[in-house]
Each structure stands twice: as structure tokens, then as C-alpha cells.
N, C-alpha and C positions, 0 to 999 in steps of 0.2 A: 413528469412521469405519465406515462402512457393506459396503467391500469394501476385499478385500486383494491386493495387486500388488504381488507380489517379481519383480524383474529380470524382466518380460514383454518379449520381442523377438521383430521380425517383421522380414524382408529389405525394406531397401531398394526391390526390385525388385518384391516383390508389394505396396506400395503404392504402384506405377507408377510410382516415379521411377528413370527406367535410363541419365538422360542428367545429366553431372558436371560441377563446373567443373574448367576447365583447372587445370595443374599451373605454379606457380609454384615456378620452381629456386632461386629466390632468398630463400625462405620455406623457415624450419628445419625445418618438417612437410612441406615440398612433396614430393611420392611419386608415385608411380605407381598410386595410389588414388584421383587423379579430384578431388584436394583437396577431401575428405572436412569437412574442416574449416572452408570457406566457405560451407555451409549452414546458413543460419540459419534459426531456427524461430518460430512464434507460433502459441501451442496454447490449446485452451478445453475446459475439461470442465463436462458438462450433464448430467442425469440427461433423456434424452429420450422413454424408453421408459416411464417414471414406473414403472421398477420397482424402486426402489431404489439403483441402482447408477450413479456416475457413468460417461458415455460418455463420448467424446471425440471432438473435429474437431481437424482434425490441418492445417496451412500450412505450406508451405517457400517457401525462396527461395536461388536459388544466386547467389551472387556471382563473378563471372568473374574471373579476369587480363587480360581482353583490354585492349589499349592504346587499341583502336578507341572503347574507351564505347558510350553508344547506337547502336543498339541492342541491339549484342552483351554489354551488361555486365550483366544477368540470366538466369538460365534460367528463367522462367513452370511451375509445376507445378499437376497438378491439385489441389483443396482434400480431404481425408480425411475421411470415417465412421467412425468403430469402434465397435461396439457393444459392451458391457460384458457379458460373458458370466454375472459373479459367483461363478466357481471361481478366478479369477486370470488371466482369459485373453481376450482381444477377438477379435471378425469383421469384417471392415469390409464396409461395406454401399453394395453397390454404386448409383450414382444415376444413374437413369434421364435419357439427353440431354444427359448432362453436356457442356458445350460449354466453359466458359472456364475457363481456368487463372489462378491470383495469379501477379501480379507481384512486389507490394510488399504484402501482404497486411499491414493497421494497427489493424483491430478486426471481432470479432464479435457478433453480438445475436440472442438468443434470443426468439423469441414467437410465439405461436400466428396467425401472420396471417389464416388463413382456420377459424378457427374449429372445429377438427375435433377439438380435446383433444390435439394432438400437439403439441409445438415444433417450429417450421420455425429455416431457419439464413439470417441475411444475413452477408454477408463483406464489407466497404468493402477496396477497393483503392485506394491512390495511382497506383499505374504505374510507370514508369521513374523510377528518381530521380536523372536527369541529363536535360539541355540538349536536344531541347526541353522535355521534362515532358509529353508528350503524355494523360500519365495511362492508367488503365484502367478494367475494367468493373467494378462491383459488384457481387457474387451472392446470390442469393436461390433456397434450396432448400425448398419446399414437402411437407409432409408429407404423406402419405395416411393412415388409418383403419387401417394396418397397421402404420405405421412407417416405410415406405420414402420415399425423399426424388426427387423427380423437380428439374432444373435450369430454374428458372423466372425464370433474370434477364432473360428478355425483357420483364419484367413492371416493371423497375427501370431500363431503359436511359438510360443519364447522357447523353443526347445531347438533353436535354430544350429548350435555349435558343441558336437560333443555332448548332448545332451544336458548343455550348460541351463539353469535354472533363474530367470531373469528377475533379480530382484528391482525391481525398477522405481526411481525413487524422481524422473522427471520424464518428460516426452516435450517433443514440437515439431509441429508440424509446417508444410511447406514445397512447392513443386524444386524440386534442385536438381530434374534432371531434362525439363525443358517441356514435358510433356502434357503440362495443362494440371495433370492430375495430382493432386494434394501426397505427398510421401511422410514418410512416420519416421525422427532419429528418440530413440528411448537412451537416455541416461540411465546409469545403473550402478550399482555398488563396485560391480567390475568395470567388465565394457562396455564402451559405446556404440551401438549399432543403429544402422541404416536400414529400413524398409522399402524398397522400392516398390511404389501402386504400378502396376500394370492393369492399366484399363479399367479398373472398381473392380476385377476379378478377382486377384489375387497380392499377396506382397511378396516380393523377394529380399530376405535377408542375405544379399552375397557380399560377404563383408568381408571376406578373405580372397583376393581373386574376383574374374568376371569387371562387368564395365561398371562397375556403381561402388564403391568402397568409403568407408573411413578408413585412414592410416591404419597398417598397424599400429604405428605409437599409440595407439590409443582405444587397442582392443587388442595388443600383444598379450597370452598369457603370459603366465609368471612362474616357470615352470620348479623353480626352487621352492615355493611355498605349494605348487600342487592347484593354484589357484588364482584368479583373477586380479593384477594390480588394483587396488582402490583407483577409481580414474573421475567422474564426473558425476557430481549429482544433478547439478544445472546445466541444461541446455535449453539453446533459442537457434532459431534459424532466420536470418537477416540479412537485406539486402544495406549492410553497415556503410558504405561505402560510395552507396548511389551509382553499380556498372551494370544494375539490370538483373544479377546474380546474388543468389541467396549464400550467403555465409554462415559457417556454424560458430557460434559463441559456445563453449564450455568454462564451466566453472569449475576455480580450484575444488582442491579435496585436501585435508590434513595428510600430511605425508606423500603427496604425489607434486601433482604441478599446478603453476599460478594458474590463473584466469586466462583465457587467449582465446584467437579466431585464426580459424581454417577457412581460407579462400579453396575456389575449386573452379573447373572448369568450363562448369554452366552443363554438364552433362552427367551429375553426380558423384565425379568423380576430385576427390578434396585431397590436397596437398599439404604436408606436413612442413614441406620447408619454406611455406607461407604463414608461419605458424607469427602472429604479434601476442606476444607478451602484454597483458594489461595487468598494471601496480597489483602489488600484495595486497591480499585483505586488509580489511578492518583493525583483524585481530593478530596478523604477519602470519607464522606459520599456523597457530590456532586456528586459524579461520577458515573455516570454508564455504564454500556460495550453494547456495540452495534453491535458486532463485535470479534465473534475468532478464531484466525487462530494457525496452530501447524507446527514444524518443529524442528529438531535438530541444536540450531544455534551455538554450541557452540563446535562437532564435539565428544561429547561423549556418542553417540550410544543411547541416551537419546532426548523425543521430549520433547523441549519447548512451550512457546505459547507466542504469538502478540495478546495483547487487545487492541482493538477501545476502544476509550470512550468518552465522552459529558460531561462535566460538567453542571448540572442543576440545578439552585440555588433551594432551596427548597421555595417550596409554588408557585416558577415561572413557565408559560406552556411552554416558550422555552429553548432553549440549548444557555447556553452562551460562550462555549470554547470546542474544542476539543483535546484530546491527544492520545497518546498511550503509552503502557506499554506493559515491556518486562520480561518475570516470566522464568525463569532459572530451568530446574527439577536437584533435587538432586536427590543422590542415594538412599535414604530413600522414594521416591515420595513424597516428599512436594517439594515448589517451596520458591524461593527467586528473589525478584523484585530489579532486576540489570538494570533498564531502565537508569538512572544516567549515568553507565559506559557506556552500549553497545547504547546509543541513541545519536550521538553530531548533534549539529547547528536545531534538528526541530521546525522548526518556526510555534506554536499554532495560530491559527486563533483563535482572543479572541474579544469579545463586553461585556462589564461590563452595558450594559444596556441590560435589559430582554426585554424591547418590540421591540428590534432591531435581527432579524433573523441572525445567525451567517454562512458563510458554516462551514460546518461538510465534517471531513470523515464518511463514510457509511460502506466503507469495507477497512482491510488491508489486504496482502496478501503476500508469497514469491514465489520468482520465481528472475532464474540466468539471468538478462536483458543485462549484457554484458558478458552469457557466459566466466567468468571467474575459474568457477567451487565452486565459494560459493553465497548465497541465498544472495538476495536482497528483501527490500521491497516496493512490490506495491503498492498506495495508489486510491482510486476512492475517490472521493470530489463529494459529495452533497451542492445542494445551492438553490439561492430561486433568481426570476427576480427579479432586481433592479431597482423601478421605478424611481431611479432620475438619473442613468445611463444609463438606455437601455442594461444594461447587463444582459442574460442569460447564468451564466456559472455554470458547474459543474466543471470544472479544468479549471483555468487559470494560464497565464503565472508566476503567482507570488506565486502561491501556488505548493511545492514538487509535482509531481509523484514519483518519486524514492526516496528511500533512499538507498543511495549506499553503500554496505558492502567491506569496504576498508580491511579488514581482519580480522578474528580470530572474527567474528559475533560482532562486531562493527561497526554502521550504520550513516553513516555522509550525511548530506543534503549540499551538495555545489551552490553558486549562478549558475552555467555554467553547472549541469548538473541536471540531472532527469526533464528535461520539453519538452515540443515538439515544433520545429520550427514551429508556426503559429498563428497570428497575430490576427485573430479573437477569439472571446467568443468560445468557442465548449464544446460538452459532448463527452466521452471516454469509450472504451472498448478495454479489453487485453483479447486475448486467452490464458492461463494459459496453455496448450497443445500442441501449435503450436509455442508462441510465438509474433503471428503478434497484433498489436495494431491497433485501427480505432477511427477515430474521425469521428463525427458528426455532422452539422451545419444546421441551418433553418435561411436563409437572412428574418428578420423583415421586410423589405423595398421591399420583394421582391412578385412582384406583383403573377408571375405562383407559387407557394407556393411549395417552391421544399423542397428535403432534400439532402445534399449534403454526400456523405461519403468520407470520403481520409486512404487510410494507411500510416499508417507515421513512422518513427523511435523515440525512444525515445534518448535525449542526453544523450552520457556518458559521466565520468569524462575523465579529460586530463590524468591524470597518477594515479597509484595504485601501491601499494606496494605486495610485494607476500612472503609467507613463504620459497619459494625453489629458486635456483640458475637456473640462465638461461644460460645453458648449452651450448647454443648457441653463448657465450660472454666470452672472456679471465677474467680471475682471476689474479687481480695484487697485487703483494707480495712488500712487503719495500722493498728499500734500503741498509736501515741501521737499526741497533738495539738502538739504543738512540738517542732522541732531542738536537741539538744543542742550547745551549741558546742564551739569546738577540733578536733584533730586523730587520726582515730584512726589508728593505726600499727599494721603487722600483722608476723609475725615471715616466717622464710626459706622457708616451708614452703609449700604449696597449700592457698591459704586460700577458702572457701566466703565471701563477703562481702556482707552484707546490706544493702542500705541503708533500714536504717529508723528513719532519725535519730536513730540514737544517737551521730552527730557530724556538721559540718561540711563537714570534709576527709576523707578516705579515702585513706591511701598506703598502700603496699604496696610490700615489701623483692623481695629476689631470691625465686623460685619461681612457678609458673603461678600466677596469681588468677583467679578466677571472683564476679565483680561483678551480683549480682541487683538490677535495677531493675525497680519497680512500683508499684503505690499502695500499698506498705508505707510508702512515704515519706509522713511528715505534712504534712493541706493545708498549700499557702504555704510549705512546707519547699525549700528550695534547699540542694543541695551540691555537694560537687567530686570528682571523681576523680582523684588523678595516681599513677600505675608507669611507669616505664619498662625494667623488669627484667622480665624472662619469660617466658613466651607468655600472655599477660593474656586472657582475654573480660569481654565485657559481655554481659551476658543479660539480653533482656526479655522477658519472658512472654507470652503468649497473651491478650487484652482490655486490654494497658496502653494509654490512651489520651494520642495524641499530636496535642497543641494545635498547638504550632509547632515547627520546628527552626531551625538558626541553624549552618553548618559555614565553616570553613577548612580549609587544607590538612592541619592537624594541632592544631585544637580541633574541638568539636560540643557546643553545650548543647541538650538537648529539654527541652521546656516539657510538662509533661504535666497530667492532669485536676490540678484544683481547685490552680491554681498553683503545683504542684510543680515540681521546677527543677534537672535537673541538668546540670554540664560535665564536659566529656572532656577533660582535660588530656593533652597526646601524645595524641590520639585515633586516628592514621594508624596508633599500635603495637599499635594493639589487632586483636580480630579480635570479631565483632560475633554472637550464637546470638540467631534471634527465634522466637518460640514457644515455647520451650523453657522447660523448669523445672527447674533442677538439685536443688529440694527433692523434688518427687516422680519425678522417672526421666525425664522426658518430652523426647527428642532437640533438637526444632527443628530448623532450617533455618542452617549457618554463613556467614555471611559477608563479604568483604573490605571494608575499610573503605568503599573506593571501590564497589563493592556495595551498602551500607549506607545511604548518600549518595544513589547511585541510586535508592532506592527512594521516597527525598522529592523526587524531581526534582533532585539537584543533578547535573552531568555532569561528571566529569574533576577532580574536588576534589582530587587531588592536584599539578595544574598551576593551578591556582586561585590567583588574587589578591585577598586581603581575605574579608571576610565575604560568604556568599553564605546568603540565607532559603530555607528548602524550599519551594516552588511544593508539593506536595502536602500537607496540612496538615489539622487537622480528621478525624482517622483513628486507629484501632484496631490496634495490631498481632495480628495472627491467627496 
């Protein structure tokens, strides 16, 4: 990480927000503090100044007690600057003209619209999110040659069709019509539309007619309801295909159409009857995407894609579960949804009662979090204050950050890793660029109404497995060429135990044992291990390679090079050192059975039924 941010805090008041929601008495935090606690946040950090250092734009949103609802049930604040100082300290930077404030602020995008080497900021706004939905404005702050940002959402006004009201609930951005300069598609509750940059002056929305269009299928009104199809909430713009041409990914909606991509012409101009179909949700027709991100996860030169999704009971207004799904590109360009294989252990945030607010993720994302050299992925949690907790969380302690990619684009959630050491409620933001992570926190109780930021590390897992040899670490070879049979037996004592076939069986009496497995075992050699007395490990060393695994709740045989072959009889009593060499001193890494399990993709092997195969497989322990 590039700069460091311990507990950095700035008053509430000097970044302009001095007006609070009401005080609910009825709420166990409710205070005389302005309910401190109903401000929710959606933060983005960018290195904008390209001087190393991530900055940050800064959204809130207050949520009222009022009984009235609309309009009274948000407070609109202005959007934040801060410039990354790189001693531990921010400025915020004041922007010229600043006219509109977030409502319901839902995503931000970074990109040089007008071409001047700076990143300019757009901010998609939904609006009110109650009855009528009147929606809001979208913002667009423009950079100058110095840095500073002037307020240029006249230039993006959603009032582009009949006076239609753009509830906007995604954006992406992207040149699609050859001209260098970055173009805007806004997802929406209705339709989907296209902004054409011309020049960083202006956008043109000509989305009906003219050279630049989305389908109508896909911005047709609905003229039987008076009103806009439900059409997409997710969009990405992607060159999916590798022909130089940016393609639009949209995501299903309940009640409308699946997931699919619109090719186009390389001039903005996109084709519906290019239209590929990608698998149903998660959830089949409940489902719909929220969220999509692309990457090669599977290392054949080919990008995949990561769906967000919600499951939303039909006829219900909220989301009762969320998931993700992982679509695989064939060489044909269609996809096949392998989320089953490449997704183990994610734990869905689920409430099978609709009038209960569930968190959601909002966005998923990849990006190498423990620099290992394969994709990981990000998660951002969205969530709602909890008036009989007093919690305002967007990511807590029990819900994933990471999904760590233990190899060959298989993504395992472990209890010990992907979360941040810190004890309070907070909201999150990762710089995608840099790397560095920042948490957020506002003390409910806290009288000067501050806001606190910290950078923090995300935890990794303990151990991981790798395709290649660590080079760094001796290769050990058998022995001997064939297994001795029968049984060896070890006395009461702390016994160092080899297995290098010089028997079958391996038991061991009362005392700690230490079981070395590795290619000391002869090819084709198969044996067994059973203790159930002591505090037993199993140690494999640094380059054993592991073909296949094979666990239950309480066996495990690994398969390793050249058909070696061993079981873990009581495997759950064991405890598991990998890298480690107890011949020459060398520590390793310890751990838990259910640890051990996870690191072949198996999840929760100790509530497990029957035999379960490692999904990760084909691997080196390191």
C-alpha cells in the first residue's frame, strides 16, 4: 500500500453536512445526536491527482424517521473531494458550481471525459426510494489541468426522453464509438440509455434515431402501463470477445429478460439481433443481476464474468437473498455457469420474510488481494440501520470481503480470512488501482459528529496451494521402490514418523505424533494412518504434490505424484503443518482440519455428508 491512514477524522460539519435525521425514541441508539446512526454511506477511492496516493469521494445519505415518507424520508447531501495529502491526512477540494446533492447515491465512475489527463467524477443517482420514485439527477464533475473539479451535470441531464425521470440504479463507462473519448450507458429501472461524449463538451442522449443508439428492445416504452419496461439494472461495457469493440453486457431484471450481450458496430451503433443469451440467475426467474464484472478466470485467454444478484420474490418490493454467479466463455462465445464448481463455502445473506431488509452485495469485483498472481474476489455489502441493534453496517465482521482464489479460478470463502481486523460497524472502500482499502465510521454516541477513516489490511488465508514448485525448497525422492506390508506400531512416546514405506499401516499409541508425508513414499505406494490418542499432526512439506483429494467429516486420502496414496483415518483429530519440515527445523503454516479441507475447496467438512472430491486439485503444497 502506497499511503498510510490511521484513524484520520474530520467534523461532520466541515464537510457540509449540518443537517441530521430526526431522533427516533423508540430506537435503542435514539439520542439527542441527530440519529447519527441513520447515515449511510457509499464511498470510492481513486488516485486522481496520479500522484501516488489514493483520494477519496465521499456520499451520504440520511434516512429520516418521518411517518410522512416522501418526500421527507431522505436528507440529499452534497457529494465530497478529498484529496490525499500522503502524511496520513486529506483536504477536501472545493468544486466549483456545485449545484446538486445525492439523494440515493448507487455508483461511481472514474474517467477522463474530456481528455485533459485528469480523472473527472460521474455519480449515478436513483432518487427517492419511495412512492412516487421520482428519481434524481446524475453528476458529472469535470476536471481542469490543475486538479480542481467544477459541477458539470448540465452536460448529463436525465431529462433526455419525454421528460422521462431517470431512476438509475447502474452506469459504465467506455469509448463505443471510436473516438478516444470515454461515453456514459446508465442502467435504469426503465431504460437503457447511451450518452455520447462529444469532445468533453457535451453528451448526447440520441437513443431513438441518429448514429449512436441502444435497441429499442431495450428502451421501447410500454405503452400499456403508461410506463417504462423493467429492463436492466446492470451494465458493463466490454471488449468480451477480444475484436478491438466494446460490447454491452446487461443484466437480467425479474419479469423482463435474462442476462445477455449486445455487439455493435465499432461506431455506437449496437445490434439486437446480436443479442447472446447468458444462463439464468442464480435464483431462475427471482433473480436478478445487479452487478457485472469480467475477467479471465480460468487462464484461457478468454474473459469470463462475476454476476451480483438479489433474489426478489415476485410481487415483493424487497430483495430477500443475495448470490453470485460465475459464467465461464467458451470458445464459441456462449458461456456456461460453473458457479457450483468454481464458488465453495459462500455464505448467501438470506431473510425468507419480504418485509424484513436483507444486506445485499452491491458490487463484486476482481482484483490479486494477496498478490499471489491469480484474481480474487472483492465484495462491497450494502445494508440498511438496524433499529433493534443500533447497527449501521455495510460490511461486517461475519459477512465475506474476499473470496480467496486458492487456484485454477476456484474461489473458497474461509472463516480466518477475507475480513478486516475491527470491532466496530463500518462502511468500506478498495482502490482497485492502488490496492489500499479504507474503512469508515460515524460514533452514533458521538457528540462532535466526526467521521473517522482508518486504512486497513484485509486478512489472508493461512496457506494456499500453487501450481509450480518452489524452487527455493529441496525435492525429496523415495527410498525405496515398493511398500512394505503389515502394520507399524509406535510406542507411548513423541514419535517423529516417516512414511516411507516401510509399512502399510502407521498406528500410533498414546503421546503427540508427528506424521511426515511426501515423496519419501514409494510410486504406487498407498498407506494408512490411524491415532486417535494425542495431539497428532500431519506434516507435508513444501513441493509435495497433490493430484486429488477425497475428505469426510472424519477421513481424508490425498493422492499424490506418481500414485502415491495416503488415508487419514480419524482425520478431524488431527491438526494439519503444510510447508513445514520437522527433519530440518523449517516451521510451516498449522492448521485446523476444517482449514486443511479448505484449502482443496471443500467447505464445512465437518457438518458434511458422505464423501466430498477437492475441486482444487492438480497442486503443489508450498
Amino acid at each position: 500500500m502506497s499511503n498510510k491512514v490511521k484513524d484520520f477524522s474530520i467534523s461532520l460539519e466541515d464537510l457540509g453536512i449540518t443537517e441530521f435525521p430526526t431522533w427516533n425514541p423508540n430506537s435503542p441508539i435514539g439520542d439527542t445526536y441527530g440519529g447519527l446512526g441513520k447515515i449511510s454511506q457509499m464511498h470510492y477511492a481513486k488516485d486522481l491527482d496520479n500522484d501516488g496516493d489514493s483520494d477519496l469521494v465521499l456520499t451520504f445519505r440520511a434516512i429520516q424517521d418521518s411517518p410522512s415518507r416522501y418526500p421527507d424520508d431522505e436528507i440529499p447531501y452534497f457529494p465530497i473531494v478529498l484529496r490525499n495529502l500522503g502524511d496520513g491526512n486529506f483536504e477536501k477540494i472545493e468544486i466549483e458550481n456545485q449545484k446538486y446533492k445525492v439523494v440515493v447515491p448507487r455508483e461511481i465512475q472514474f474517467a477522463d471525459f474530456n481528455l485533459d489527463g485528469h480523472l473527472d467524477i460521474f455519480i449515478i443517482d436513483q432518487g427517492y426510494d419511495d412512492t412516487p420514485f421520482p428519481g434524481y439527477e446524475n453528476l458529472l464533475y469535470l476536471s481542469d489541468s490543475e486538479g480542481n473539479y467544477n459541477d458539470s451535470s448540465a452536460l448529463v441531464e436525465r431529462n433526455w426522453y419525454d421528460g422521462y425521470k431517470s431512476i438509475t440504479h447502474s452506469s459504465t463507462v467506455g469509448d463505443v464509438d471510436g473516438d478516444s473519448y470515454p461515453d456514459i450507458v446508465v442502467g435504469d429501472v426503465g431504460p437503457v440509455y447511451l450518452q455520447i461524449n462529444k469532445n468533453g463538451t457535451s453528451f448526447d442522449p440520441t437513443n431513438n434515431g441518429g448514429n449512436y443508439k441502444i435497441p429499442e428492445e431495450v428502451t421501447e416504452f410500454n405503452d400499456d402501463k403508461g410506463e417504462y419496461v423493467r429492463k436492466s439494472f446492470a451494465t458493463l461495457l466490454e471488449d468480451i470477445n477480444n475484436d478491438g469493440i466494446l460490447e454491452l453486457i446487461l443484466g437480467g431484471a425479474v419479469g423482463g429478460d435474462f442476462s445477455y450481450i449486445l455487439k455493435q458496430d465499432g461506431k455506437g451503433n449496437f445490434d439486437f439481433s446480436t443479442k447472446v443469451e447468458l444462463p439464468n440467475s442464480s435464483f431462475g426467474n427471482n433473480g436478478e443481476t445487479i452487478d457485472i464484472a469480467s475477467a479471465d478466470i480460468n487462464g484461457d485467454n478468454l474473459k469470463d464474468l462475476l454476476l451480483t444478484q438479489i433474489r426478489k420474490p415476485e410481487g415483493e418490493f424487497t430483495y430477500a437473498e443475495n448470490g453470485l454467479q460465475i459464467l465461464i466463455q467458451n470458445q464459441d462465445g456462449t458461456f456456461s455457469d460453473e458457479t457450483s464448481s468454481r464458488l465453495i463455502g459462500f455464505i448467501s445473506d438470506e431473510d425468507d420474510n419480504p418485509d424484513n431488509y436483507v444486506d445485499w452485495i452491491m458490487f463484486s469485483d476482481f482484483y490479486d488481494i494477496d498478490q499471489d498472481g491469480d484474481l480474487d474476489i472483492l465484495l462491497h455489502w450494502e445494508g440498511s440501520w438496524n433499529e433493534n441493534t443500533g447497527e449501521n453496517p455495510i460490511a461486517k465482521d461475519n459477512n465475506q470481503l474476499v473470496l480467496f482464489n486458492l487456484g485454477k479460478g476456484v474461489f473458497v470463502n474461509t472463516k480466518d480470512s477475507g475480513n478486516i481486523d475491527i470491532e466496530t460497524s463500518f462502511y468500506h472502500t478498495f482502490d482497485y488501482d492502488l490496492g489500499n482499502h479504507f474503512t469508515f465510521y460515524i460514533d452514533p454516541s458521538d457528540e462532535s459528529k466526526t467521521l473517522v477513516i482508518n486504512e486497513v489490511s484485509i486478512n489472508e488465508p493461512k496457506y494456499q496451494l500453487s501450481e509450480n514448485i518452489d524452487s527455493s525448497k529441496n525435492v525429496l525422492e523415495a527410498h525405496s521402490d515398493e511398500v512394505i506390508s503389515g502394520t507399524l506400531n509406535f510406542n507411548d512416546g513423541n514419535n517423529i514418523v516417516i512414511l516411507d514405506g516401510q509399512a502399510k499401516t502407521y498406528r500410533g499409541l498414546t503421546g503427540d505424533d508427528t506424521y511426515f508425508v511426501s515423496q519419501l513414499l514409494p510410486k504406487n505406494g498407498k498407506v494408512s494412518i490411524t491415532d486417535t490418542e494425542g495431539l497428532n499432526i500431519i506434516q507435508i512439506p513444501s513441493n509435495t504434490y497433490v493430484d486429488k483429494s477425497l475428505f469426510t467429516k472424519n477421513a481424508a486420502r490425498l493422492t499424490l505424484e506418481d500414485g502415491r496414496e495416503i488415508t487419514i483415518n480419524g482425520a478431524d483429530k488431527f491438526s494439519y503443518n503444510v510447508g513445514g519440515n520437522i527433519t530440518n527445523g523449517t516451521a510451516g503454516t498449522d492448521l485446523t482440519y476444517a482449514d486443511f479441507a479448505t484449502s482443496f475447496g471443500i467447505s464445512d467438512v465437518l457438518n458434511s455428508s458422505g464423501a466430498q472430491t477437492g475441486e482444487i486439485s492438480d497442486m503443489y503444497i508450498i
